[in-house]
C-alpha positions in Angstrom: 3.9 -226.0 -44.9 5.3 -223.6 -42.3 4.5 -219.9 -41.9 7.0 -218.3 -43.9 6.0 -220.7 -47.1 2.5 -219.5 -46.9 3.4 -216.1 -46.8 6.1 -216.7 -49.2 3.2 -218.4 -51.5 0.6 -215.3 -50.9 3.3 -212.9 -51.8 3.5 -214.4 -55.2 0.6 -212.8 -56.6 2.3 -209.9 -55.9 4.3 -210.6 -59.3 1.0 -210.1 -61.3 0.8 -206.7 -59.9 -1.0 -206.7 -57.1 -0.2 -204.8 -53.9 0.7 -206.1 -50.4 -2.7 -204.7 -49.0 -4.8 -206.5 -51.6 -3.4 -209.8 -50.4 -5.4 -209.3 -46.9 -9.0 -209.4 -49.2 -7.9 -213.3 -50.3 -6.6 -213.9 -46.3 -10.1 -214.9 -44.7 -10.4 -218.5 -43.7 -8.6 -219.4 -40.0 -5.5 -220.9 -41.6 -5.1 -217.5 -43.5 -5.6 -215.7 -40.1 -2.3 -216.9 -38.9 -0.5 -215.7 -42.3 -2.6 -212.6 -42.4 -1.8 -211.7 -38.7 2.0 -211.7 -39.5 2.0 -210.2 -42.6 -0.4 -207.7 -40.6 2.5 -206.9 -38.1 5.5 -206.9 -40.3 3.5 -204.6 -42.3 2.4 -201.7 -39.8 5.9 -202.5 -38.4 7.3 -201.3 -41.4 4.8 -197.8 -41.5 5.7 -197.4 -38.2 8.9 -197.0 -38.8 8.7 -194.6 -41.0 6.4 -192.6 -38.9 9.5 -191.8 -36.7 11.3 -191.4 -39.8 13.9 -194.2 -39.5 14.5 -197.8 -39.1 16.8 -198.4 -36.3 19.1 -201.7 -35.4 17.1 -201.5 -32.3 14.1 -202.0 -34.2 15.1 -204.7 -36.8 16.5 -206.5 -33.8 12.9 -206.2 -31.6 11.2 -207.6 -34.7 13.1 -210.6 -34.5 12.6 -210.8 -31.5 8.7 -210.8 -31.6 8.8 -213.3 -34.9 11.8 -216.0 -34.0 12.8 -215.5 -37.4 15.1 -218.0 -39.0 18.3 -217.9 -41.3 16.0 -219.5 -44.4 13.2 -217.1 -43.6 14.8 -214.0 -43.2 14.2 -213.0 -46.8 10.3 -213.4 -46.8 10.3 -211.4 -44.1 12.4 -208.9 -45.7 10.3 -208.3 -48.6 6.9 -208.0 -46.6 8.3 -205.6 -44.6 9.9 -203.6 -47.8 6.8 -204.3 -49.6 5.0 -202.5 -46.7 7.4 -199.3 -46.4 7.2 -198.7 -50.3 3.6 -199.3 -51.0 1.8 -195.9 -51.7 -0.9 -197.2 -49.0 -1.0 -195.3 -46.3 -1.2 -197.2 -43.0 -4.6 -196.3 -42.4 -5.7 -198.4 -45.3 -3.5 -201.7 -44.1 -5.1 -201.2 -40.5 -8.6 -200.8 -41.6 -8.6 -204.2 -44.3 -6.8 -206.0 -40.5 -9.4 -204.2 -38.5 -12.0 -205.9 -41.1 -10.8 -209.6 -41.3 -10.3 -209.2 -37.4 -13.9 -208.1 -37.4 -15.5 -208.6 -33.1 -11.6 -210.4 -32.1 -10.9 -207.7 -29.6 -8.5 -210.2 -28.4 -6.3 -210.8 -31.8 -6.5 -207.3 -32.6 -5.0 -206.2 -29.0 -2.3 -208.9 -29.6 -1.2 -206.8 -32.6 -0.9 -203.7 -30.8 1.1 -205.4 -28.3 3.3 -206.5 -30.6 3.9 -202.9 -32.2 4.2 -201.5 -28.8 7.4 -204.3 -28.2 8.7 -202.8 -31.3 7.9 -199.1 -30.8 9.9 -199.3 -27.6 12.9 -201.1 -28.3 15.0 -198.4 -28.9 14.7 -196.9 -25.6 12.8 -194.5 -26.6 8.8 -193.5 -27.6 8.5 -191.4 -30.0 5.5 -188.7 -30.3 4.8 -189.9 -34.0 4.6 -193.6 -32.9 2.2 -192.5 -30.1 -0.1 -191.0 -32.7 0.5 -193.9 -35.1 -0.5 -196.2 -32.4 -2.8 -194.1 -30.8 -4.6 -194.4 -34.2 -4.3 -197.8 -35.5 -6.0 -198.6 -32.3 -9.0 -196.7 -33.1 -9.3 -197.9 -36.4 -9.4 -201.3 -34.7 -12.2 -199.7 -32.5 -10.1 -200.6 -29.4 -11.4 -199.0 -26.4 -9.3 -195.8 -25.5 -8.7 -196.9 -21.8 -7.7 -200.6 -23.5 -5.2 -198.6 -25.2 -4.0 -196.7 -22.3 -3.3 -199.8 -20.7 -1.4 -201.4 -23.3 0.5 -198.1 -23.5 1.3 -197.8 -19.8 2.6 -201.3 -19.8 5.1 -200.3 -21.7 5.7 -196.6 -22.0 8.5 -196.2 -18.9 7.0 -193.0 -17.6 3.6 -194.0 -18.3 1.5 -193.9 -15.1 1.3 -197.9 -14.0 -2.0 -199.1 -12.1 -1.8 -202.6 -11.2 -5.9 -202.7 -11.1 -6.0 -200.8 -14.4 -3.8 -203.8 -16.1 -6.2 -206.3 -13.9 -9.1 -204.4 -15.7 -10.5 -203.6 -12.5 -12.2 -200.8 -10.3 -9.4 -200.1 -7.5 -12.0 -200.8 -5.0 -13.1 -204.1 -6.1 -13.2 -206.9 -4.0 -10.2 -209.0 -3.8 -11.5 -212.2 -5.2 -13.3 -210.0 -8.4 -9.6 -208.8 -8.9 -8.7 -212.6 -8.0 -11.5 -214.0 -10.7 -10.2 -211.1 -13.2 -6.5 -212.1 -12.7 -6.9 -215.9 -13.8 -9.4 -214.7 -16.8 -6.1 -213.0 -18.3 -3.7 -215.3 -17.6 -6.1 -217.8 -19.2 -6.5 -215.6 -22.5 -3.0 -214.9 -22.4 -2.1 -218.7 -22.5 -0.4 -219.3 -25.5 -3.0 -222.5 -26.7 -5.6 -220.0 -26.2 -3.2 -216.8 -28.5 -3.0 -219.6 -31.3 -6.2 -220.6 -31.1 -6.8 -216.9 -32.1 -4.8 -217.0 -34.8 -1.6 -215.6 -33.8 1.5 -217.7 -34.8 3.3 -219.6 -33.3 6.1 -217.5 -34.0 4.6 -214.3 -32.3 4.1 -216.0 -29.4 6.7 -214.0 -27.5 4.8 -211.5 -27.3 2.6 -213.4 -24.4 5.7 -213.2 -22.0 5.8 -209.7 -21.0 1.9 -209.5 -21.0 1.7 -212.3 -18.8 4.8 -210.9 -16.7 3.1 -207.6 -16.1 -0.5 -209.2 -15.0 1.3 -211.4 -12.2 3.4 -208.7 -11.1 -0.1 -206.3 -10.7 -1.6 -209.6 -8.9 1.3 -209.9 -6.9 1.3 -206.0 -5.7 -2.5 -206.2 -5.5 -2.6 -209.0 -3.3 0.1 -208.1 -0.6 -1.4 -204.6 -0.2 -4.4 -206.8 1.1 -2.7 -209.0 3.5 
């Protein structure tokens, strides 16, 4: 059963009333963590825009981007992410039921703000109100503010960009610390490794400009030292 057909098979039980953020109380197990982490993004996806108040081509097209989504499962996508924007929920509820069945995965949860971050800045542009939507969303996932920053200055153009801030190191650390800390994130950013933590396969785009940015801060790191 692929992806789309599980989610296609959860979002059944919405037809006997329930809403899209009561299907992430049934979405526990590991198998459901890869179902629950894309329903997860299409859903804030989908608050997000709004936040800015509208849906751009841009957008739609950046979504696609992150998911890979095919011609036969365009519509399942379609109707989590239309589920999402209608619901009454607000978004704080949606990221507070992910923050809980992501419970200690730093890791998974950072993924998912990388992904809206892709999204947030497709259009060119980054928006005040998807700054504070993201901005909060990251709390609720009890992400570290300067985790956040980071994420944020990877991809925010005029965002101020430390090479030893996206290395997760002191600037005056020793090159083979930053060394050490380099191949730690490449090896989390591995895509065995992102699947492993439930992200799907689908999603796995998302790794590429992460694992762009942390060679490119290696790179600029280690000819400053030679």
């Amino acid at each position: 059963m692929t992806l789309w057909s599980r989610i296609a098979t959860d979002l059944s039980s919405l037809a006997k009333g329930e809403s899209l953020s009561d299907v992430f109380e049934k979405l526990k197990t590991p198998p459901e963590r890869t179902v629950a982490f894309a329903i997860a993004i299409i859903a804030l996806s989908a608050k997000m825009a709004k936040a800015d108040g509208e849906v751009t081509k841009d957008e739609v097209t950046a979504f696609r981007e992150v998911f890979h989504i095919s011609k036969e499962n365009e519509s399942q996508a379609a109707k989590v992410f239309n589920l999402a924007r209608q619901d009454v929920a607000g978004f704080e509820a949606y990221a507070t039921k992910i923050s809980i069945m992501f419970k200690n995965d730093h890791q998974s949860l950072s993924d998912l703000i990388e992904g809206l971050f892709h999204i947030a800045l497709s259009d060119g542009n980054y928006h005040p109100a998807e700054n504070a939507f993201l901005q909060k969303v990251s709390e609720i996932f009890k992400i570290p503010e300067i985790s956040f920053l980071r994420i944020r200055s990877r991809f925010v153009p005029n965002a101020p960009k430390d090479p030893y801030s996206i290395l997760e190191v002191n600037s005056n650390a020793p090159i083979a610390e930053v060394r050490e800390s380099w191949r730690k994130l490449v090896r989390e950013t591995h895509p065995d490794q992102m699947i492993a933590r439930g992200v799907p396969e689908e999603v796995i785009q998302i790794a590429t400009k992460k694992l762009s940015d942390i060679n490119a801060a290696w790179e600029t790191i280690n000819k400053e030292v030679i």
